[in-house]
C-alpha positions as CSV (number, residue, x, y, z in Angstrom):
1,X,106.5,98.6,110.2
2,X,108.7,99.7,107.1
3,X,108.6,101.5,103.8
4,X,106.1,99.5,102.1
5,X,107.2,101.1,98.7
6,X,110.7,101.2,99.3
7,X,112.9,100.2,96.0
8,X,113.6,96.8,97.5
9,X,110.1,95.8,97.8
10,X,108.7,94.2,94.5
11,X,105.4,95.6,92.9
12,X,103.7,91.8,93.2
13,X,104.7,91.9,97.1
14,X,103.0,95.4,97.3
15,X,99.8,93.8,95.6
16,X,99.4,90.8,98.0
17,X,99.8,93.4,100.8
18,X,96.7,95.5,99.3
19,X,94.8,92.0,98.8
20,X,95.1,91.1,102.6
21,X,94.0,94.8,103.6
22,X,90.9,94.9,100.9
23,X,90.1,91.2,102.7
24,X,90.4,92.9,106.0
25,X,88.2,95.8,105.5
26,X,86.9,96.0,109.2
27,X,90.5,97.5,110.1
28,X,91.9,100.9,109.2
29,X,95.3,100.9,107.6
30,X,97.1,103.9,107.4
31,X,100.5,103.4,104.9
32,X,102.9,105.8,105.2
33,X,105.6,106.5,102.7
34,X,108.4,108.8,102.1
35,X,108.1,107.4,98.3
36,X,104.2,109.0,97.2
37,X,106.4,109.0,93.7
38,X,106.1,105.2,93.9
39,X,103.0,104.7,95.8
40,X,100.8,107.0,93.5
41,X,102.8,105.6,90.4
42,X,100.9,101.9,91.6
43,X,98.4,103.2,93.0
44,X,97.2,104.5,89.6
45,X,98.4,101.4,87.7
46,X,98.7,98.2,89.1
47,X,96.9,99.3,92.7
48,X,93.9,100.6,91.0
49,X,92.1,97.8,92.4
50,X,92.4,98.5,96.3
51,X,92.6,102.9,95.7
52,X,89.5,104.1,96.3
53,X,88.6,101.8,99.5
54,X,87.8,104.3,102.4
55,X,89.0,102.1,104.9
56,X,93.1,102.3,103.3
57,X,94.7,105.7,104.0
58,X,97.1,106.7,102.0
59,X,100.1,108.8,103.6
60,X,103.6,110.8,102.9
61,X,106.0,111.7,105.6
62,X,106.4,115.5,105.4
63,X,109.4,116.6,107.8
64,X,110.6,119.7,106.0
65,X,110.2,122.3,103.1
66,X,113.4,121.0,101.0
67,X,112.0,116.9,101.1
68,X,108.6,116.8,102.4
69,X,106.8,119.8,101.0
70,X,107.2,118.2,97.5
71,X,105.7,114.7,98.6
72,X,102.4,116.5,99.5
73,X,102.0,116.9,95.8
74,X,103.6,113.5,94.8
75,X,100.6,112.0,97.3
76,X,97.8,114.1,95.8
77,X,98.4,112.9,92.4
78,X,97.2,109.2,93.6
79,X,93.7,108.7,92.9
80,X,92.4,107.3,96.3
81,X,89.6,108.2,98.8
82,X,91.8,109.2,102.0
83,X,95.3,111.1,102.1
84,X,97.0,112.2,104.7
85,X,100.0,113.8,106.0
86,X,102.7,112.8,108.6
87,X,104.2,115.6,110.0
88,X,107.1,114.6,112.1
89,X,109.3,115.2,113.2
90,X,108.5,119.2,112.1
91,X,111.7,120.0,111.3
92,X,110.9,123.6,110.2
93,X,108.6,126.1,109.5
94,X,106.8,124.4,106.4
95,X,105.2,127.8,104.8
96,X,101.9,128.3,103.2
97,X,100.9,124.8,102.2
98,X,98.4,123.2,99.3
99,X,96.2,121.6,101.6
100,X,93.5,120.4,98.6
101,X,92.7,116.8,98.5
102,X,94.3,115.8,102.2
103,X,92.0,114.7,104.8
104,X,94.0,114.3,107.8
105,X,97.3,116.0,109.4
106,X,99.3,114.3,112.2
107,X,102.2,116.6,113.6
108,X,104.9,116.0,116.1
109,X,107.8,116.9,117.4
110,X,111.0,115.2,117.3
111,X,112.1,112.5,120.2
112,X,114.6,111.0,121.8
113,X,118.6,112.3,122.2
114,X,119.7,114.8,120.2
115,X,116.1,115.7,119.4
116,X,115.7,119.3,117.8
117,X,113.3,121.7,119.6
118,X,109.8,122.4,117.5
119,X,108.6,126.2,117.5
120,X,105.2,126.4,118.4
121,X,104.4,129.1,115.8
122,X,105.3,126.6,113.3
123,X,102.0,123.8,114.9
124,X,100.0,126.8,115.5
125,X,100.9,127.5,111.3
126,X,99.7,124.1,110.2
127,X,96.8,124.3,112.6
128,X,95.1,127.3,111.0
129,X,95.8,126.2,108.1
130,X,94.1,122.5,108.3
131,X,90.9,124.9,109.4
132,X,91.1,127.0,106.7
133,X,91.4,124.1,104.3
134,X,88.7,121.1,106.5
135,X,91.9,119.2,107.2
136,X,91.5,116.8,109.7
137,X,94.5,118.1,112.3
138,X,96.0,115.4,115.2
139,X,98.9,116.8,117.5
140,X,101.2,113.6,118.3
141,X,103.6,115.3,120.5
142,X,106.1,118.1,121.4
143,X,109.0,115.3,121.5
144,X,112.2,116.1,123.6
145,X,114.3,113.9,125.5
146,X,111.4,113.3,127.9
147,X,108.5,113.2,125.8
148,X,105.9,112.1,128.5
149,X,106.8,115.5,130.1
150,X,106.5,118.0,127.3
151,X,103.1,116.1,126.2
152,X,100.9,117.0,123.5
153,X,98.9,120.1,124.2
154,X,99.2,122.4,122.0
155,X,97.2,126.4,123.4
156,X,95.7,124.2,126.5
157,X,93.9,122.1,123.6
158,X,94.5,118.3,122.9
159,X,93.8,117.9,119.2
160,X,92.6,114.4,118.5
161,X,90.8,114.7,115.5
162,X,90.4,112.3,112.7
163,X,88.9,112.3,109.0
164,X,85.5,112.0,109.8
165,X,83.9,108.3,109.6
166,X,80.2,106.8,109.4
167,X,80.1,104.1,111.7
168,X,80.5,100.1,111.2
169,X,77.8,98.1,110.6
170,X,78.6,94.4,111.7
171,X,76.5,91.7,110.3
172,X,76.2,88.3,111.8
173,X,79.1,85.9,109.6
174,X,81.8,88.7,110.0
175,X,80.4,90.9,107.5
176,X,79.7,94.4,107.4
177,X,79.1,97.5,105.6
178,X,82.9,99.7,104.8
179,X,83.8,102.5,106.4
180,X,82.7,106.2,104.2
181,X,84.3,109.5,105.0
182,X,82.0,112.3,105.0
183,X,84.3,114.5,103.4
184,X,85.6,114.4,99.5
């Protein structure tokens, strides 16, 4: 659990990590950067190879307008099947956002001591706005110093959602048919 494209990881460890995942293709990884500068940089060069496998999401932290807001387009210019946003902690209110190209949404609140409180208007924001756009929209959590009590409904609602998937088809030997999204 790190930065996978953090400066101090080398370009030919980043490959043999994309091997192993293409090799695993009956799990779902989701890799999350705060680098899409980096990621899309390989991901349209030397990670061609493993970019357009629906079964690899690729994500950028978004936690504010001022650093995160400018990774959303950073992610979009990597040519891969699934994008997605990480939304937490919402620092802010994030504004009107370009929502083409990203499949999924996760937001959450901040946790732990010294946590900062999270507006509501600012989730409800991002939640119309993954509707208006067919963004996938997951809410994490509210966060707080007591996380389990402030939960994750957000209106009454629980908001689970993923990018939509076609199912697995296991073969006898291990092998099986990839996962396909059934949007763009």
């Amino acid at each position: 659990m790190s930065d996978l494209f953090h400066p101090g990881v080398p370009d030919e460890y980043i490959v043999q990590v994309c091997e192993v995942m293409l090799q695993a293709n009956w799990h779902t990884f989701q890799v999350l950067t705060k680098r899409p500068d980096r990621m899309a940089k390989l991901l349209n060069s030397k990670l061609a190879f493993a970019s357009m496998f629906k079964h690899i999401w690729w994500g950028t932290s978004v936690e504010n307008r001022k650093h995160g807001v400018p990774r959303i387009g950073q992610l979009r210019s990597a040519r891969v099947a699934v994008r997605f946003l990480s939304v937490e902690p919402l620092l802010e209110d994030l504004g009107k956002l370009n929502l083409r190209k990203i499949h999924w949404m996760i937001v959450g609140g901040e946790s732990g001591a010294g946590a900062r409180p999270m507006d509501p208007e600012w989730v409800r924001s991002l939640e119309r706005q993954c509707r208006e756009s067919d963004v996938s929209f997951f809410f994490k959590q509210w966060g707080g110093t007591r996380k389990s009590e402030t939960g994750r409904l957000l209106d009454g609602f629980t908001y689970d959602e993923l990018p939509i998937l076609t199912q697995i088809t296991v073969r006898s030997g291990g092998e099986h048919d990839g996962i396909g999204l059934s949007r763009p």
